[in-house]
Structures are given as C-alpha cells and as structure tokens.
Backbone bond lengths (Angstrom), bond angles and torsions (degrees), N, CA, C in turn:
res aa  C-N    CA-C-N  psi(-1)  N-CA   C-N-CA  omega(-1)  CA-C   N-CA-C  phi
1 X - - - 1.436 - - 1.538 109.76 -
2 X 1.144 108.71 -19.63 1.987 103.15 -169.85 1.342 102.31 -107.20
3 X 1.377 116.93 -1.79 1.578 129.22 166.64 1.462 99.52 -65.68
4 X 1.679 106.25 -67.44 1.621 123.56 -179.26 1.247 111.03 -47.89
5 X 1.389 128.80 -57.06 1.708 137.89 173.80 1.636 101.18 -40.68
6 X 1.825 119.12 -55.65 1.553 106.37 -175.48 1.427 104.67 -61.28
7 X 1.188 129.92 -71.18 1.112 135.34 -136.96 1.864 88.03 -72.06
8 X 1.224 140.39 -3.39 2.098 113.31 -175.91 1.762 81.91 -127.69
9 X 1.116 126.35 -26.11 1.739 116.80 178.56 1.558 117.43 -106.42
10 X 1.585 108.78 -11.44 1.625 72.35 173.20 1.852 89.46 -141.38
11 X 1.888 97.65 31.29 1.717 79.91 -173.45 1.369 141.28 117.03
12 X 1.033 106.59 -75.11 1.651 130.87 -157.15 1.304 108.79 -56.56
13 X 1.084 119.05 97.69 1.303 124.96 174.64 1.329 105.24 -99.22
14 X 0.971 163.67 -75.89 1.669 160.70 154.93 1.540 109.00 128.36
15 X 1.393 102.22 28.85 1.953 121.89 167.26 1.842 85.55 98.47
16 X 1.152 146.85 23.69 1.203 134.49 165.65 1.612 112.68 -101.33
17 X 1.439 113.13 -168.55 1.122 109.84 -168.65 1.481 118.68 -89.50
18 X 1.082 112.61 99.83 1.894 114.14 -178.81 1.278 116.42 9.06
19 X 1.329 123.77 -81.39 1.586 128.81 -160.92 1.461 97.92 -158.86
20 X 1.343 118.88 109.93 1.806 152.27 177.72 1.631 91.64 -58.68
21 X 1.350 117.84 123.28 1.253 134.54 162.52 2.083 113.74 -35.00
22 X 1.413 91.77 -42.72 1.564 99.61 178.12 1.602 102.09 -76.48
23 X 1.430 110.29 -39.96 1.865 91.11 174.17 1.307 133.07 -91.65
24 X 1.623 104.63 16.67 1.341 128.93 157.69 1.541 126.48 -69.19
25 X 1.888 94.27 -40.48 1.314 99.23 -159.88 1.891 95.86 -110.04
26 X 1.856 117.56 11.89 1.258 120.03 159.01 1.672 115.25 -76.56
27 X 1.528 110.66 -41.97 1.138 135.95 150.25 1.599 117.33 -6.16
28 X 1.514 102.86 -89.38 1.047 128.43 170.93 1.529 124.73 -52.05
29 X 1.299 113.91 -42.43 1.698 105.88 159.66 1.388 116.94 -84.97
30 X 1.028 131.56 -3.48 1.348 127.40 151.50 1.659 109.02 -54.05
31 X 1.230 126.83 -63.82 1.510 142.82 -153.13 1.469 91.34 -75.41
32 X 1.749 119.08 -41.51 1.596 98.85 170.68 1.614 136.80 -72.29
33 X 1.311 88.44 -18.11 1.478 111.96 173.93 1.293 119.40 -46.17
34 X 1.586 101.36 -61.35 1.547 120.01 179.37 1.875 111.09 -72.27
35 X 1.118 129.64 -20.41 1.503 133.57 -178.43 1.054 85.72 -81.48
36 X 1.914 138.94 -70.11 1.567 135.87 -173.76 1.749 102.70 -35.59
37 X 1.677 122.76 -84.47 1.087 128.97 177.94 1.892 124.03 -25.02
38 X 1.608 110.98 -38.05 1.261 107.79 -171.81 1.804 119.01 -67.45
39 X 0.969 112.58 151.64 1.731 121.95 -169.32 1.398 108.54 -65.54
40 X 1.188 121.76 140.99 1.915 107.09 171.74 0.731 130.84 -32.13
41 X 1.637 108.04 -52.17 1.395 110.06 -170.55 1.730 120.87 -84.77
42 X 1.346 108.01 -0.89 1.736 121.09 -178.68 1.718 100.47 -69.91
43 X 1.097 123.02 154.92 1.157 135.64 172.60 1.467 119.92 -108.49
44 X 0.915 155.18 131.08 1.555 162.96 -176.01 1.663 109.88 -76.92
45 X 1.207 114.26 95.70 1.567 122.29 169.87 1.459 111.82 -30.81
46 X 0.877 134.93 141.45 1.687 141.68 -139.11 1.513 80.84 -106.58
47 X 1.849 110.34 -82.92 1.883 99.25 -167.84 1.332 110.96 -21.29
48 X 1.746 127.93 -49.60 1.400 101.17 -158.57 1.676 107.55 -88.31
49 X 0.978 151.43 -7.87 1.125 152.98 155.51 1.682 113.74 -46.23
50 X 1.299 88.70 -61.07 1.719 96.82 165.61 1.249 129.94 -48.58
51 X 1.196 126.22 -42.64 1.323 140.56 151.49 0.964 110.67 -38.39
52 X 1.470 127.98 -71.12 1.853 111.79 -177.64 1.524 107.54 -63.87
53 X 1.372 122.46 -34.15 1.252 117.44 -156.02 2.020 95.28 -62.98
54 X 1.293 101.06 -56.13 1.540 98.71 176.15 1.565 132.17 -59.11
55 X 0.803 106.84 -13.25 1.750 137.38 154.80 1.600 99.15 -33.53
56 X 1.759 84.46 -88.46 1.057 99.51 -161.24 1.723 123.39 -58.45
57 X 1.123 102.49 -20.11 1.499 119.16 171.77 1.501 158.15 -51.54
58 X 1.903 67.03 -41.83 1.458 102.29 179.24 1.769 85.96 -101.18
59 X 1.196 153.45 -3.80 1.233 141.02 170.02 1.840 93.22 -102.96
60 X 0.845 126.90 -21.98 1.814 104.17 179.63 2.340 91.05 -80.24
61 X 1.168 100.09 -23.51 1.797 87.94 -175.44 1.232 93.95 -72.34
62 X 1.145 118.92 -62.80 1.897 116.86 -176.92 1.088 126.90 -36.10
63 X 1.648 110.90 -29.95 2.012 111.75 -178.47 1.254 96.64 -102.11
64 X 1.461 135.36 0.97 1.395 124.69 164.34 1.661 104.37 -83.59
65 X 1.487 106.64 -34.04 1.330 67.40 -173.14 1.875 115.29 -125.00
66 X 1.476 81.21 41.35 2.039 97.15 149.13 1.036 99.66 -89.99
67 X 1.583 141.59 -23.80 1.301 121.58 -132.54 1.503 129.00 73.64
68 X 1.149 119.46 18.37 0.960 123.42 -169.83 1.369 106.31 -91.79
69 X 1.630 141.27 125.49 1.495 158.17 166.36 1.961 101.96 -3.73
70 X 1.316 116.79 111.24 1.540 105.90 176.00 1.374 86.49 -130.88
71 X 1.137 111.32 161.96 1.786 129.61 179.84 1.327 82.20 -111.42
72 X 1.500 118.72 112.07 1.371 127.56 -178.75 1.769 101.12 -98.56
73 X 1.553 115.95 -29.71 1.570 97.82 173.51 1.287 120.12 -98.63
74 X 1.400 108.37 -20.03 2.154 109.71 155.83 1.932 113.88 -34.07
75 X 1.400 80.14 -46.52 1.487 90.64 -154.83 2.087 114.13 -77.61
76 X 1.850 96.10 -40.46 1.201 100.55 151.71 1.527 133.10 -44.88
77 X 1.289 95.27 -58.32 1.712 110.22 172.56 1.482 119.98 -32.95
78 X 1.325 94.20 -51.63 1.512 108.38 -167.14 1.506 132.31 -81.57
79 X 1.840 97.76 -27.15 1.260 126.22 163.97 1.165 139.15 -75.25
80 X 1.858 99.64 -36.00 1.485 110.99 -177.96 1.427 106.08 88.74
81 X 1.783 123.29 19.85 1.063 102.04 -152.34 1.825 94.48 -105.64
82 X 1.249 122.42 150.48 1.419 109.82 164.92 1.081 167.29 -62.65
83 X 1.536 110.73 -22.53 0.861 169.67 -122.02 1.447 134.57 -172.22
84 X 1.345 136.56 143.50 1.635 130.20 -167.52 1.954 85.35 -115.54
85 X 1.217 126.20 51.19 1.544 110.71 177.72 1.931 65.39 -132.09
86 X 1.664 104.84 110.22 1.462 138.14 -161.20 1.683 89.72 -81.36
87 X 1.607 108.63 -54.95 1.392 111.76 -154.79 2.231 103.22 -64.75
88 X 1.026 89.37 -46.21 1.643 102.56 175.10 1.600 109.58 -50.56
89 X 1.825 87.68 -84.47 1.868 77.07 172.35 1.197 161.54 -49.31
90 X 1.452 87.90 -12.91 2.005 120.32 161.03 1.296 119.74 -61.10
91 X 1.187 122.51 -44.98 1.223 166.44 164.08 1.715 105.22 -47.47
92 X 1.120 113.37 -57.67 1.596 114.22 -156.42 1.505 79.22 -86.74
93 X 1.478 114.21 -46.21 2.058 108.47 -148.81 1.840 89.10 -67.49
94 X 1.342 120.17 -51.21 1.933 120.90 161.98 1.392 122.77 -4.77
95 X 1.582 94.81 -66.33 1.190 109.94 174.48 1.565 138.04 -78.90
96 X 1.622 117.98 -8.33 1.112 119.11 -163.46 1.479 97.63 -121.46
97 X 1.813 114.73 -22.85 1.796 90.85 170.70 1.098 120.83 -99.41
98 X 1.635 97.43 170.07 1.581 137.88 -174.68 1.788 90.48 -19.56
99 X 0.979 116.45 134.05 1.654 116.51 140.85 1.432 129.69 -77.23
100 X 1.485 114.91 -25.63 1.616 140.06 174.92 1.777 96.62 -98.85
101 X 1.329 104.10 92.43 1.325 130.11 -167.97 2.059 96.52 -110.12
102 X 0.990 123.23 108.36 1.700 128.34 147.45 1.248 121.29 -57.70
103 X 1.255 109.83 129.57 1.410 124.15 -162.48 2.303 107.19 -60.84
104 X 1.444 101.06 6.74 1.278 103.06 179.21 1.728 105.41 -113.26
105 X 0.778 105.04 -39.69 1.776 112.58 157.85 1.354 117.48 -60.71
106 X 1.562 94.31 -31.56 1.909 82.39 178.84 1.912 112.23 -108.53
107 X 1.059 89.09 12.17 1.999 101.64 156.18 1.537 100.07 -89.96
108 X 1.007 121.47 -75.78 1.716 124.61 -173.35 1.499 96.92 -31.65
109 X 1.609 129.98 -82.16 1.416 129.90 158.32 1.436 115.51 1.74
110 X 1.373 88.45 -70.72 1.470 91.21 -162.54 1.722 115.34 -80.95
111 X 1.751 117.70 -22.58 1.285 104.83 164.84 1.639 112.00 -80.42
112 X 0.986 115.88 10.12 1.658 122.99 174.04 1.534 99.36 -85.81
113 X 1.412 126.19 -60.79 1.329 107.41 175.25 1.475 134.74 -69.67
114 X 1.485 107.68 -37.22 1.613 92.52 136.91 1.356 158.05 18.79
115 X 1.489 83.26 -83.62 1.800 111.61 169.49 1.679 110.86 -80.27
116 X 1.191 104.63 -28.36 2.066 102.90 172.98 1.833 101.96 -67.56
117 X 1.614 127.87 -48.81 0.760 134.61 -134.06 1.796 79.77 -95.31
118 X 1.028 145.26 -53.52 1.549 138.84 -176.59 1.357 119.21 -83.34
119 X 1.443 110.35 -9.12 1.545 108.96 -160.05 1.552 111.24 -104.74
120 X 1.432 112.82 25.84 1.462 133.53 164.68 1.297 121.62 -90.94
C-alpha cells in the first residue's frame, strides 16, 4: 500500500512504470467498495468521485486518439454525451453534474468509469 500511496500521491516512480493496470484496477475496487458500503442517506464526497471520473476521461481521450477500440454509443448512453469529440463532452458532463452525488449514482458513475478504464 505505501508503494501504491508513492507512486499516485507523491509520484515516485524510480524509472518504472507509473501505475500497473492491476493497481489501477485494486484502486478501483477499493472506491467501489466504499460507494457499495455507504448508507442511503450518506452522500459521496465529490473530489473523490472526480478523481476517477477524470481518470477515466483522460483514458477514453487517449484510446481515441491511438486509435485504440472505444464504445462510442456505451459511452454516449451513459454520459448523455452528444457527440464522440470525448475531450469536450468530458468537459461539459464535469461541469454540469450534481456535486451532491448519492452513493447509488455514484456506483453507476463509478461502474461506468470502470468500464472506460478496462474496456480498452
């Protein structure tokens, strides 16, 4: 864990590879863990939601533009977004949701990014 803590909070990669697909996706079931676990009525702190959400964002722009395989109407669907110009609509959906996110909106969210972040 204090391997994982250097290498996404303070960096340190030491000439290796940034962040291992598997401690991406330990990451990530951690963060669902805690949205499953939270009470109905608890609300989900926005920074960390945001965090994956931009994650994931900046990896659906990156495999668009390797070329890399994107589910452009999964992803519409799910986003609301209009359009397949990723960097914009990332951008607009950022800006336009709720900050007072329910811990069931922010599972859906969050198993939505999920699916951007493995489904390359």
């Amino acid at each position: 864990m204090q391997l994982l803590y250097r290498k996404v909070v303070l960096g340190e990669t030491f000439g290796r590879q940034a962040l291992r697909r598997a401690e991406l996706r330990f990451m990530v079931e951690l963060a669902h863990q805690a949205y499953r676990d939270a009470g109905a009525k608890e609300f989900v702190r926005w920074p960390v939601l945001e965090t994956l959400l931009n994650i994931s964002f900046e990896l659906l722009v990156w495999q668009a533009e390797q070329g890399l395989p994107v589910d452009g109407h999964y992803i519409k669907r799910t986003f609301e977004f209009a359009t397949e110009n990723w960097q914009e609509e990332a951008a607009r959906f950022m800006r336009e949701v709720s900050r007072a996110v329910d811990p069931g909106y922010a599972e859906y969210l969050q198993a939505a990014g999920v699916w951007l972040l493995f489904s390359g």
